[in-house]
N, C-alpha and C positions, 0 to 999 in steps of 0.2 A: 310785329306784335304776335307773341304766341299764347294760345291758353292750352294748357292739358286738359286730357276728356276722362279724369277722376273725380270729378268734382261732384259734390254730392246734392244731387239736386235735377229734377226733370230737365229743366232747362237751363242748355246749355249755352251761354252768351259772352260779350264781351262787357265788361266792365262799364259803368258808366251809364251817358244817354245812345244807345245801341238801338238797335233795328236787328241787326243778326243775330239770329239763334238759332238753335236744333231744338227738336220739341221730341223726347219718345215717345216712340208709338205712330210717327209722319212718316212718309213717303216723298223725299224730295227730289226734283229734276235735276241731276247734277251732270258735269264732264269727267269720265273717268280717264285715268291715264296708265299706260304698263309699255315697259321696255319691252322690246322686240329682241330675239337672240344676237341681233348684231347693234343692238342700242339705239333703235332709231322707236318713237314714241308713236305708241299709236291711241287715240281718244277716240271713247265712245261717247254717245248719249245714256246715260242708265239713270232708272230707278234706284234708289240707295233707302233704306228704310231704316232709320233710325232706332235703335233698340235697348234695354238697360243689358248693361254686360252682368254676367252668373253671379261673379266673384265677389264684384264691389255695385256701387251704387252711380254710376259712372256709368257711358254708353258707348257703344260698337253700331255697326253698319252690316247692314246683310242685304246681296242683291241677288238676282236673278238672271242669270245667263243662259240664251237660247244655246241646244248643240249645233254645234255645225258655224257657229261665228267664231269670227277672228278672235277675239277678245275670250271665249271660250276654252281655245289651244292655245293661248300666252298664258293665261291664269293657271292651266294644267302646268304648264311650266316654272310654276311659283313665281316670283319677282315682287318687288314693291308696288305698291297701288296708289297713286295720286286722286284725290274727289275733291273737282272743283263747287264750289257752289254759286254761279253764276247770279247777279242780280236779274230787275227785271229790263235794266238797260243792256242787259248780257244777250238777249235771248237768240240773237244771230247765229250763236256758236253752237247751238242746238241741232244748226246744219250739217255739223261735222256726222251726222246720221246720213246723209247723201250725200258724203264728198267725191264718190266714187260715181255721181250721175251730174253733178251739178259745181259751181263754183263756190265756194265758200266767200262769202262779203268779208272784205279784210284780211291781211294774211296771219296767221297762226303763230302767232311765236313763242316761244321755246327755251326754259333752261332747263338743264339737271342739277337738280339738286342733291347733294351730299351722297356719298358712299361711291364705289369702284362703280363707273359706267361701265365697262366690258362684263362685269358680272352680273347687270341689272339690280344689283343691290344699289339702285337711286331712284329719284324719285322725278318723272316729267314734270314738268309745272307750266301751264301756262302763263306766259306773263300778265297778260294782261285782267284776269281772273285772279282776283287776288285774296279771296277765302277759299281756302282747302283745307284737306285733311289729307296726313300722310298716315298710309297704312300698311298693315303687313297682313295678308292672308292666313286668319286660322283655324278655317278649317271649309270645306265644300264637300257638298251633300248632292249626288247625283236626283231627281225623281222626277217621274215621268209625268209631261204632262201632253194636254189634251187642247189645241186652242189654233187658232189658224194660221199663225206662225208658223208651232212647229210640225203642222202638215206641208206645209210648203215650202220647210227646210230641206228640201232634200231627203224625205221621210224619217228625218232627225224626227223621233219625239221624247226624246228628254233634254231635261236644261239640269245646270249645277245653280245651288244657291251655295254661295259664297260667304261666307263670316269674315268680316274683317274687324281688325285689331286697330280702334285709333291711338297714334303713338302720340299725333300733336294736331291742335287746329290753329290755323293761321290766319288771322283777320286784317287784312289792310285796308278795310272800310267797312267799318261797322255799320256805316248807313245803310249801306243794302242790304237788301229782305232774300231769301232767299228764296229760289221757288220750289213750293210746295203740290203735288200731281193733285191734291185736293181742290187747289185753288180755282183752276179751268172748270174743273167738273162743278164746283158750286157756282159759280158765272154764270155756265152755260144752262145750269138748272134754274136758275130765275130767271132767264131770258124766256123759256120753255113756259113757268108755271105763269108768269106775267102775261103771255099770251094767251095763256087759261081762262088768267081773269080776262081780259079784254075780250075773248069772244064765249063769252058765259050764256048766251044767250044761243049759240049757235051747239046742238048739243056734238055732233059729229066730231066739231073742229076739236070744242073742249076734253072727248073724250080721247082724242087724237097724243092733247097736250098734255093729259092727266095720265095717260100710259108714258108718254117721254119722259114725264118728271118724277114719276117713280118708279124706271131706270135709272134716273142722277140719282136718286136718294139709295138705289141696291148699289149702285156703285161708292158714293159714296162708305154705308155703312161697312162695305167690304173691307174699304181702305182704314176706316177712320171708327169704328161702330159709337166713339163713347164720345169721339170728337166734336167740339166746339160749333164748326162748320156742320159738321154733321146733327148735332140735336138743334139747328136754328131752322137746317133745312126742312127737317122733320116737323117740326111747331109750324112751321110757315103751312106745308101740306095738309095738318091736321086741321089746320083752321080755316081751310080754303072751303 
């Protein structure tokens, strides 16, 4: 099943009774994928932020790449970009972030899909992750930033933000949800504000809990200011 990403309309989904969508203006956990100059695939874990493209009404993808990663010096090298969007039954493959320290649960498998694999005009896929988007790089924007990363990259302190071009998204289970870097951070802020109220009485603890949970709520609105999660989380605080 393919959809194109011209379609005019925030949300971008499959047809029907669906679960997956892309929302503009989210931040989702995805597996990125890019040929290596000798065509062997290498996937990261990245941020992918959903965006409305210039032109049309229709959306693109922009991520953020520390300097000094793998995935940083493949992209300088242009090639095609695979973005899987893993369910929440996926989240294993999340590890692929320490496969270099750790074993990955289950093994990784693998096609290329379409165009000359020796020119990396193709596209990794995981198999078993079976929403993605295929893209093509257009355009990256070197700027400096400031955060603990990339102090201790190797005194890397800039990252590239990345534009990409969605050519096509491919659904083979609509049922799953896709995840969203929103969704943790709103969880983890009601477990926080919940213990607020429970020790309401104690004032230390509560003001302990009332500084935590508005950190979720800056984090939040960084990610999300106008977002759904985000104006529920705020009501909840206000009324506390």
């Amino acid at each position: 099943m393919v959809h194109h990403a011209g379609k005019d309309r925030d949300r971008c989904h499959d047809e029907g009774n669906s679960l997956f969508e892309l929302e503009i203006g989210e931040i989702y956990e995805t597996i990125t994928g890019i040929l290596d100059p000798l065509g062997i695939p290498h996937f990261s874990p990245l941020g992918v932020h959903c965006i409305r493209k210039s032109s049309t009404k229709g959306y693109d993808f922009t991520v953020k790449v520390h300097g000094g990663s793998t995935f940083h010096e493949l992209v300088e090298d242009g090639g095609c970009i695979t973005v899987h969007f893993p369910g929440y039954n996926n989240l294993e493959f999340f590890m692929l972030a320490f496969k270099k320290t750790c074993e990955i649960p289950g093994k990784v498998e693998y096609r290329i899909d379409a165009g000359d694999h020796e020119s990396r005009h193709a596209y990794p896929v995981i198999s078993s992750l079976v929403n993605y988007a295929k893209c093509k790089i257009h355009d990256m924007k070197v700027v400096t930033v400031d955060d603990i990363i990339s102090r201790a990259s190797n005194g890397h302190s800039q990252a590239i933000i990345i534009t990409l071009d969605v050519l096509s998204l491919h659904v083979g289970n609509p049922s799953l949800i896709p995840v969203k870097r929103m969704h943790g951070i709103f969880l983890e802020g009601l477990i926080a504000t919940s213990r607020m109220a429970i020790l309401s009485e104690d004032h230390d603890s509560r003001e302990k809990f009332l500084k935590e949970s508005m950190e979720y709520l800056a984090k939040l609105q960084k990610l999300s200011p106008n977002g759904k999660l985000t104006k529920i989380y705020r009501q909840l605080l206000e009324n506390m």
